[in-house]
N, C-alpha and C positions, 0 to 999 in steps of 0.2 A: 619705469620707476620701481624699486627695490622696493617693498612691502615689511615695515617695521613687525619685526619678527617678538613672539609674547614668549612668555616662559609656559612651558606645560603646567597643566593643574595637577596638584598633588591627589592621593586618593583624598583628602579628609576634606579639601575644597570642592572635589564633585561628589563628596557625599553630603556637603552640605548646600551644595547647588541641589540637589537632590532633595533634599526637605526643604528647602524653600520654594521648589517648583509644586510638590505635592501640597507642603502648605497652604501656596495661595491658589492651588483649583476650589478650596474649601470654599464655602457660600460666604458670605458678607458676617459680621460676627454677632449682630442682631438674629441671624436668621442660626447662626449656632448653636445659641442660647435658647433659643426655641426648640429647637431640636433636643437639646440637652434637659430642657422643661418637663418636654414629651417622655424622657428615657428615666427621666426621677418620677416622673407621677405612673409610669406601668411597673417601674422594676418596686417602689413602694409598695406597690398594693399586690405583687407576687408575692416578694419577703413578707409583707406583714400577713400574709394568707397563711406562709409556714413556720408562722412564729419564730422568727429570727427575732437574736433579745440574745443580752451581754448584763453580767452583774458586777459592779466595781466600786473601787470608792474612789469620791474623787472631793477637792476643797470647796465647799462654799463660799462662793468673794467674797458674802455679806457678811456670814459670822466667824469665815476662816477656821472652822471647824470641820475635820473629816468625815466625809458621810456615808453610806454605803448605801448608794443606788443603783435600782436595775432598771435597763434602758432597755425597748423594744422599737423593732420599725413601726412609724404610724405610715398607716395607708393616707394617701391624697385622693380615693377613690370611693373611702367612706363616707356617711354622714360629716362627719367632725373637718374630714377633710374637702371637702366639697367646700365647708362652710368658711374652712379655713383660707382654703383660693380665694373666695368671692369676697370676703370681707375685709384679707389686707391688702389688697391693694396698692392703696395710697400708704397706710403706714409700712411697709416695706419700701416703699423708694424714700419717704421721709425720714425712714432708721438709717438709709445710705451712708453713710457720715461723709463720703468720698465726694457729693454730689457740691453739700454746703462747703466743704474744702475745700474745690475746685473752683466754686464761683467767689467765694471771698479771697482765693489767690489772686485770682485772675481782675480783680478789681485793681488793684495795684499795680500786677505786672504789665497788663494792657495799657495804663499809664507809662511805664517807664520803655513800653516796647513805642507803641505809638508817639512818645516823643522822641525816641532814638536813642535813651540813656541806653537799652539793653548793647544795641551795634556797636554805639561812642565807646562802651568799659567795656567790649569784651576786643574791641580792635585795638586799646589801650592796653589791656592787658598783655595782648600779643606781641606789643610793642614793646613793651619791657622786660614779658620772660623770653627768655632762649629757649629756640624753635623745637630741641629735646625733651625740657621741663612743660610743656604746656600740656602735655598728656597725663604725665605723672600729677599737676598741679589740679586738673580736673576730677582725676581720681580722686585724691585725697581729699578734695573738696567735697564733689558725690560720697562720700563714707560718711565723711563728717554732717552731712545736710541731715541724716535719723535722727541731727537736737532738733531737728524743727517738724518732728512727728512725719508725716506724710506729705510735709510740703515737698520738699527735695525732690517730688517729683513732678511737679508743677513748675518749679524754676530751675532745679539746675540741668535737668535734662536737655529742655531746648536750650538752654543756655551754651552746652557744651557743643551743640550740630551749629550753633550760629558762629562759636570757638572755631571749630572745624574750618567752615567756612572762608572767614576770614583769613585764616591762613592757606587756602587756597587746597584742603584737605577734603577729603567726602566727606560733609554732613552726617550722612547716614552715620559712618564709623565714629563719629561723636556723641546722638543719641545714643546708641548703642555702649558705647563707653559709660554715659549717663547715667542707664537704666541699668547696667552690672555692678556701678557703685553704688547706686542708691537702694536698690530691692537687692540686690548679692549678699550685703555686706551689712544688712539694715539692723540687725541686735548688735552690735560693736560701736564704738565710739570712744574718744579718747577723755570725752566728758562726761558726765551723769545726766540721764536722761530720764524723763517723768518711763517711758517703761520699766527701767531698771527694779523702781519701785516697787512695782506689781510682780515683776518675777522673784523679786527676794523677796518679799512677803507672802508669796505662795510655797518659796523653798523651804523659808521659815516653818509655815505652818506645817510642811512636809515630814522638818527635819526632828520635827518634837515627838513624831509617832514614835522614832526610836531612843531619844535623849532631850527628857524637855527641857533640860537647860540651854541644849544648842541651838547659835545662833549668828545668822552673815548680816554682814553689812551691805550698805551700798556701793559700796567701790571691793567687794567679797571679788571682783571679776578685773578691774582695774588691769591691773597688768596686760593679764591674756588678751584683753580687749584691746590694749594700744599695741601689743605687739603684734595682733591680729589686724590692726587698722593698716601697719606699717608690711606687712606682707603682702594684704589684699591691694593694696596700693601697687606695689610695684609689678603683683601679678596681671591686673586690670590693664594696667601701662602696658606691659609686655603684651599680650594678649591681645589688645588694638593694633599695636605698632606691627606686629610679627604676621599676626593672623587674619585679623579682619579688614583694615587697610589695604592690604596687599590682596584679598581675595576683592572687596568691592572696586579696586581700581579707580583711574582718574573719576573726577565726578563731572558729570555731564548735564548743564541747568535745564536743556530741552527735555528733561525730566519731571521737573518739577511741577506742582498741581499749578493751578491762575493764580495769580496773585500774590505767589509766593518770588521775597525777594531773594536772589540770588549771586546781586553781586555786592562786593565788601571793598570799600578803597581803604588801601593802606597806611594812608595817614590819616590824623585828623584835621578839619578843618580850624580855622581861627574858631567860629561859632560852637565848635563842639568844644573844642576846648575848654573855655568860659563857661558851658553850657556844665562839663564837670567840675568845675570849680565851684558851681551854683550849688550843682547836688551835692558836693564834700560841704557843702556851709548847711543845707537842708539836713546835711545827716547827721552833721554836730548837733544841731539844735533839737533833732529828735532823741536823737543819745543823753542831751544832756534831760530831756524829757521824763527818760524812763531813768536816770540815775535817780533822778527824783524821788520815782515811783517805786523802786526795788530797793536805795541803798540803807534809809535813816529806819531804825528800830519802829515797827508797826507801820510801817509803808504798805500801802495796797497792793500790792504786788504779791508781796512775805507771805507764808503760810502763817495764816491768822491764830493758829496754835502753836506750832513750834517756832514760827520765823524764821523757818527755813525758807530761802531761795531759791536751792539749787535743789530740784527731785521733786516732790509733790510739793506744787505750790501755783496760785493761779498766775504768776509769771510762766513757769514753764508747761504750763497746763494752756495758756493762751497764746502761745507763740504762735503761732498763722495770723494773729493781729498784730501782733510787731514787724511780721514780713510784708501784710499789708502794705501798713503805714509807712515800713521803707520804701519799698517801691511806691508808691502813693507820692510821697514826700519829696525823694530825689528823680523822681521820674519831673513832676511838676515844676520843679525848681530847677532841673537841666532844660525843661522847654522853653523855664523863662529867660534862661543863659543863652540858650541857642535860637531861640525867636522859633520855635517849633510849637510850644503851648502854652499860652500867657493869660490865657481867661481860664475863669472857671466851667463856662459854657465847651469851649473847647476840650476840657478835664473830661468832662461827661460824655461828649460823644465819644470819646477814646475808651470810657468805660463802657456804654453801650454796644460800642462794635468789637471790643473783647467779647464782650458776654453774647452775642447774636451770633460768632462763628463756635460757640459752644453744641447750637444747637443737637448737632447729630451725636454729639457725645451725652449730653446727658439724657437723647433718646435711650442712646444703647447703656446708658447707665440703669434707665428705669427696668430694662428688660432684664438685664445682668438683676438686679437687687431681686426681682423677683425667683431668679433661679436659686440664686444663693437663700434664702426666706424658705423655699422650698426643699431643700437640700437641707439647710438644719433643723426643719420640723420635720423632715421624714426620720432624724436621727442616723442616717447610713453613714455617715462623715466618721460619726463618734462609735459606731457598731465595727467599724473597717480599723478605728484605730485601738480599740482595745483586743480586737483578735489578735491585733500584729505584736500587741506587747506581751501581751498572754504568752503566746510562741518563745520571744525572744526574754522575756519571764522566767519561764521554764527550762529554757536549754542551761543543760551544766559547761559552763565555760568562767575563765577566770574574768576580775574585775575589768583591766583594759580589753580583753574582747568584747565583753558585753557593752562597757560604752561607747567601740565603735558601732557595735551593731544598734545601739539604741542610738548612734547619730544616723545610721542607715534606716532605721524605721520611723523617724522622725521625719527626714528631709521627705521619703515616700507619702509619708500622709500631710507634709505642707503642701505635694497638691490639687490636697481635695478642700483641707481645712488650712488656708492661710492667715486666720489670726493666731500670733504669738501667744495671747494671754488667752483664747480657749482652751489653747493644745496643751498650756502648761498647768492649767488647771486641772487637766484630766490626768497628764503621766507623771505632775510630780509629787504626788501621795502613790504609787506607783513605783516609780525608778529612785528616786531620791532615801528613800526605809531600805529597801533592795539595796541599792549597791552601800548605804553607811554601814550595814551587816557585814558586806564583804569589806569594810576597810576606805570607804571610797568617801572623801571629803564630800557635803554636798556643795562646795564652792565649784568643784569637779563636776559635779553632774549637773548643774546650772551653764557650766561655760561647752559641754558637749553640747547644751541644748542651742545654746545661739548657733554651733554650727548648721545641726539641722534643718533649723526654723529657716536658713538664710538665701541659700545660694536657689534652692529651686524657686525664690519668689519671681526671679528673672522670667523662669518659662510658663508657667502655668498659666493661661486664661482665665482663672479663678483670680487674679490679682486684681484688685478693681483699679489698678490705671494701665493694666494690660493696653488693654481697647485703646485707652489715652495714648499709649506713645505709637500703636501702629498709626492713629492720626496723627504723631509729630513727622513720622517714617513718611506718608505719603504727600505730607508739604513738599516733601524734597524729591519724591518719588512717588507720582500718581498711578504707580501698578504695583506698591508695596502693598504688602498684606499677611495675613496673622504668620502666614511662612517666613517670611523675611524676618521677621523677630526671634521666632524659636531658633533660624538656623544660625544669625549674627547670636545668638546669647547661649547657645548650645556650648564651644569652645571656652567661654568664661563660667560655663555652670561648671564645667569636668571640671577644668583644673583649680579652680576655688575648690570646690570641694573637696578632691582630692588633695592640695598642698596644705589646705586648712585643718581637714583631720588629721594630716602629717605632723603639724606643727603641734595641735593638740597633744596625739602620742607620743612627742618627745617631749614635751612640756612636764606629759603625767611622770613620763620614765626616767625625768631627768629632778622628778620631785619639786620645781620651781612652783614657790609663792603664785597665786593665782588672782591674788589682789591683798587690799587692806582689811 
């Protein structure tokens, strides 16, 4: 019998077979973070021994006033530091925010998984788009999920390997999809989103150093953000379809951890069916809930000052409870459709054993919170990144080289420091006076910054749902691990980031509007 013959591997396949192999010798990602603990509390108390210390100014959130302060390494080895290990403890994994995020998603989506609403709509969904469009539609979806802060990676990620699946695709090359739309592409959006806010109010406060009448809006970015939405989209598409697909090959379920479901029938049954007719009536009635809530002047929802809805306001500031109570709401109401969950005693243990396979992740969340605790009170995050801009500061170059190189010195320190709103509090009284000198809009150096902040969110282990999607990877894959991530999102880091600063510098060079 004639032996089904494979295509050779290209080089860029066995050199990513090659990082996923060295990848996962790496220890379990608990025992990393230890390690990492170990490597922040000696190399602290080396630097703070030789006075390492950086002086800058940078915005105050509170009073959004420019300030000029000098920053040294604090030793974790000293007094203050000793004290400082033993005491935060618990409030370092309480600051987690990722931890509370994760367990109020997962109250809802454990509902709508355990009743079978997530398999019914996404084998629905497969059923009506064409078998081209369901990549594309993922993606686009993954970009879009940054309105709902940090959720998108609690739902749309699995949601996309269960996509996968059902169409009889690797899994794997669906998270994978998931986690390049949602962390890649995370400051863009076609809508206004409560960050948006914080970063033009920092630009704002930036942009007064040189002209205090200047000043952006909120939709200052609008354009370059949907055009950027609509690029990353089809780069994400390509990039699974061409690249990762075709290197993970057929998917093979004698892979998969216990318990994990692996197969997907193609139609639905009579009961499902019903079961989403229940949730489209559950979903009305929540919708018409919050119109309530958000639409008539001085609704609770409204920014209680300006009555604004859309950008700061405790609607868009509470969105993880609206996601909730969807999933919550049409999860419950497809059970009662489908005879899958019809008491409320039933609701509860569905919540319960969401939350109990949590376990090992919010172990490794508590270990993770304390690296990260330890890492910005040693201050080397923030010592690492004002040298880099110092440098690129300094160097005599025109305005579009510097703000490519200031997206290159950005994305490098997203990953040591990946929150958006520290990193732009520190470079944009910094970059933002700097380049309005040479000529350079700050709507410009605002929309360099989302490219920076974005694509390395994919790789770095400093991501706090890093950890979370190698446990969605080894549902499907019980010998995935932190390798298997970096080398599937490695191919979607390069070329986002490289077509996205392309697109930028034609953007700048072609002088197009950058928003409203």
């Amino acid at each position: 019998m004639a032996m089904e013959s494979t295509a050779p591997k290209t080089t860029m396949q066995r050199f990513l077979d090659g990082v996923e192999k060295v990848g996962n010798m790496v220890p379990h990602p608990v025992v990393i973070f230890l390690i990492l603990i170990g490597i922040v509390i000696v190399l602290s108390a080396v630097l703070s021994l030789f006075g390492a210390a950086v002086t800058f100014e940078q915005i105050n959130p509170v009073t959004h006033q420019v300030e000029t302060a000098s920053t040294a390494i604090r030793s974790l080895l000293n007094v203050e530091g000793i004290r400082f290990i033993y005491t935060s403890l618990i409030p370092n994994f309480m600051s987690f925010t990722a931890v509370g995020l994760m367990i109020v998603a997962m109250i809802g989506a454990g509902v709508a998984e355990e009743s079978g609403l997530v398999t019914a709509l996404i084998r629905k969904l497969v059923i009506i788009s064409p078998a081209w469009a369901l990549t594309y539609i993922l993606s686009f979806v993954g970009i879009l999920a940054s309105i709902a802060a940090d959720a998108g990676y609690l739902v749309l990620i699995p949601l996309a390997g269960i996509a996968y699946l059902a169409v009889g695709r690797n899994p794997l090359a669906g998270l994978a999809l998931g986690f390049a739309a949602v962390a890649g592409a995370f400051t863009v959006n076609m809508l206004i989103k409560p960050l948006d806010a914080v970063l033009v109010e920092f630009t704002n406060d930036a942009a007064r150093l040189v002209d205090p009448s200047r000043q952006i809006g909120l939709a200052s970015n609008v354009w370059f953000s949907i055009a950027s939405v609509i690029v990353l989209t089809a780069v994400i598409a390509f990039i699974t379809d061409r690249v990762i697909s075709p290197r993970l090959g057929k998917y093979d379920p004698a892979t998969a951890a216990e318990g994990t479901t692996t197969e997907q029938s193609s139609v639905l049954s009579e009961q499902e069916s019903r079961g989403l007719r229940y949730a489209g009536f559950g979903l009305l009635g929540l919708v018409a809930v919050f119109l309530l809530l958000t639409l008539p002047a001085g609704a609770p929802l409204r920014n209680p000052t300006t009555g604004e809805l859309i950008g700061n306001s405790p609607f868009m500031n509470g969105l993880i409870a609206l996601i909730m109570l969807m999933f919550l709401t049409t999860g419950w109401t497809y059970g009662i459709g489908a005879g899958t969950l019809r008491t409320l005693t039933e609701v509860i243990a569905a919540i319960e054993k969401s939350i109990k396979g949590l376990g090992g992740t919010i172990f490794l969340f508590f270990v993770l919170s304390q690296f990260v605790a330890y890492f910005t009170y040693t201050n080397m995050g923030t010592v690492m990144a004002l040298s880099l801009s110092g440098i690129l500061q300094s160097a005599n170059i025109g305005a579009l080289p510097l703000l490519l190189g200031f997206i290159v010195v950005v994305a490098l320190i997203d990953l040591l420091l990946t929150g958006a709103i520290a990193k732009w509090a520190i470079f944009a009284p910094v970059f933002v006076p700097l380049l309005m000198k040479l000529g350079v809009e700050p709507e410009a150096v605002l929309a360099a910054y989302r490219i920076g902040d974005s694509p390395m969110n994919a790789i770095t282990p400093l991501n706090a749902y890093f950890a979370l999607v190698v446990g969605f990877m080894q549902k499907y894959d019980r010998n995935a691990g932190v390798g298997t991530v970096v080398a599937l999102m490695i191919p979607y880091v390069i070329w986002m980031f490289v077509l996205w600063t392309a697109l930028f510098a034609v953007w700048k060079m072609l002088g197009l509007p950058w928003g409203l």
